[in-house]
N, C-alpha and C positions, 0 to 999 in steps of 0.2 A: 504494500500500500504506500509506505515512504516514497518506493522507487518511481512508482507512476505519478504520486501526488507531485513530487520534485518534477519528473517530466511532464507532465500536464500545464505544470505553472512558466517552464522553459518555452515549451509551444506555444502557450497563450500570448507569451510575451513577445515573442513572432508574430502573430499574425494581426497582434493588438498595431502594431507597427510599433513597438514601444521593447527591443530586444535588452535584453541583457545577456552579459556572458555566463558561459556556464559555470566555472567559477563564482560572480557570485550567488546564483541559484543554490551550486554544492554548498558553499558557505553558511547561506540560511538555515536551508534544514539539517546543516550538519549542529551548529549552535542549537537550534529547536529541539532537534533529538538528545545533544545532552543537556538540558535542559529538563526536558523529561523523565529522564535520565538520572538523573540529579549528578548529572556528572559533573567537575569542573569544565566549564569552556574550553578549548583548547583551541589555537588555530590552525588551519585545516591547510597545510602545506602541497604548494602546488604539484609541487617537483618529489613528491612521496610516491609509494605504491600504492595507499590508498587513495590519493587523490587520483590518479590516473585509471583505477578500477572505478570507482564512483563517476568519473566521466565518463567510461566507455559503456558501462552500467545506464548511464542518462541518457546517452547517443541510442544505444539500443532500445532504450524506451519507447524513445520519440518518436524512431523506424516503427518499434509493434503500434504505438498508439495511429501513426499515423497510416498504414497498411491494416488497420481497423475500421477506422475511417476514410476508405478506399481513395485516402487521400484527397476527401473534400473536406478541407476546412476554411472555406468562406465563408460567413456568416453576413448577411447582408441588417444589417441591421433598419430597426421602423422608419428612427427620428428621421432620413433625411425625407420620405414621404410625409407627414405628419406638415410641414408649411404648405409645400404645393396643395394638397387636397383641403387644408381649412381654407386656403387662399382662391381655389376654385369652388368651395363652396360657399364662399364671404359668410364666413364665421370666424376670424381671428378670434374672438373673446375666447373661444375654446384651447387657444394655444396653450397654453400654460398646462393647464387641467389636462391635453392630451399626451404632452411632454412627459409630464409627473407618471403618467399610467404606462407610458412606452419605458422610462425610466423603470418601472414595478416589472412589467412584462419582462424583463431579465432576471429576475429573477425565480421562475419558470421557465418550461421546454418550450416554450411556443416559439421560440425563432426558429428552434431545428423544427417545428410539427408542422410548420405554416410560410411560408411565401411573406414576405416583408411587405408586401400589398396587404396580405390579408389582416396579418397584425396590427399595420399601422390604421386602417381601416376600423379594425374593431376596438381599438382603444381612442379615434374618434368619435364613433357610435357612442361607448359608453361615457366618453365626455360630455357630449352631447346631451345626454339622457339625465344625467347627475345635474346641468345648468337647464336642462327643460328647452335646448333649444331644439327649435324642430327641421328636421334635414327634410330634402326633394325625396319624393316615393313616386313620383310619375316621370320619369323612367324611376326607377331605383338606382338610388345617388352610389351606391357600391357596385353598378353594374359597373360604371364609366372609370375605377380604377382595378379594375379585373380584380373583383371580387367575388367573393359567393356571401349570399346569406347565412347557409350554417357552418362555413367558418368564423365570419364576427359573430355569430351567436356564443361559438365554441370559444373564443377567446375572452368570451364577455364574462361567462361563466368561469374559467380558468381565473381570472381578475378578480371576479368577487370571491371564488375558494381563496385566493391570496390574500385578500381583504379580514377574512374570518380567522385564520389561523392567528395564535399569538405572534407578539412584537418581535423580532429577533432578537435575540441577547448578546454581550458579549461574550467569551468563553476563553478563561483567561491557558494562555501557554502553557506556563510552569502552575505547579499547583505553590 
């Protein structure tokens, strides 16, 4: 679990366009783990044999993680749809309120379950619904950003189960 958790957070930092080296990824969770540990910290020398197994360890991760995921890891994210579509439905006032729920929608599957149309679509809808504004249904205002109805439905409902759930906590490191 360490070894993929360390490579998941290397990858992320890839694709986020936001890299870091591997070093200090090792670094992090080498500290963390003792830590937990309750070991003395130690520092994690590059030019060692375990530092060099711990990277070859990470590189190999990254390959299975990424040969898992047949090597699609684009994530297209809502927010850049979320202005054009309140701006083609002249509704700005819902910016903010759509932002904040496209924001939440990460924390949920719905970017990998759902097309970044659909999401950003149905976290407009539910914007829309919480301020009581009322969108075009003659056509239907989601036909025109290639949408479906029981995806924002499905999203809508994915949002309020996130809604209900308790607050997140912090969870401290070390104990």
């Amino acid at each position: 679990v360490k070894r993929i958790a360390a490579s998941c957070v290397w990858l992320a930092s890839k694709l986020e366009e936001n890299p870091r080296r591997a070093r200090h990824v090792l670094n992090v969770f080498h500290r963390m783990e003792c830590r937990r540990e309750n070991l003395p910290i130690e520092h994690l020398d590059a030019f060692s044999k375990k530092y060099t197994e711990l990277k070859m360890d990470l590189i190999r991760s990254e390959r299975h993680l990424l040969k898992e995921m047949a090597f699609i890891c684009h994530v297209e994210h809502p927010h850049k749809f979320i202005s054009n579509y309140l701006a083609t439905l002249e509704t700005p006032e819902l910016t903010q309120e759509a932002w904040n729920l496209a924001n939440d929608s990460l924390r949920t599957t719905l970017c990998v379950r759902f097309k970044s149309a659909v999401v950003a679509c149905g976290v407009v809808y539910a914007a829309a619904r919480r301020f009581h504004v009322p969108l075009p249904e003659n056509p239907p205002w989601w036909k025109a950003f290639d949408a479906d109805k029981s995806g924002i439905d499905e999203v809508c409902r994915v949002l309020a189960h996130l809604y209900t759930l308790p607050k997140a906590q912090y969870i401290p490191v070390c104990k």
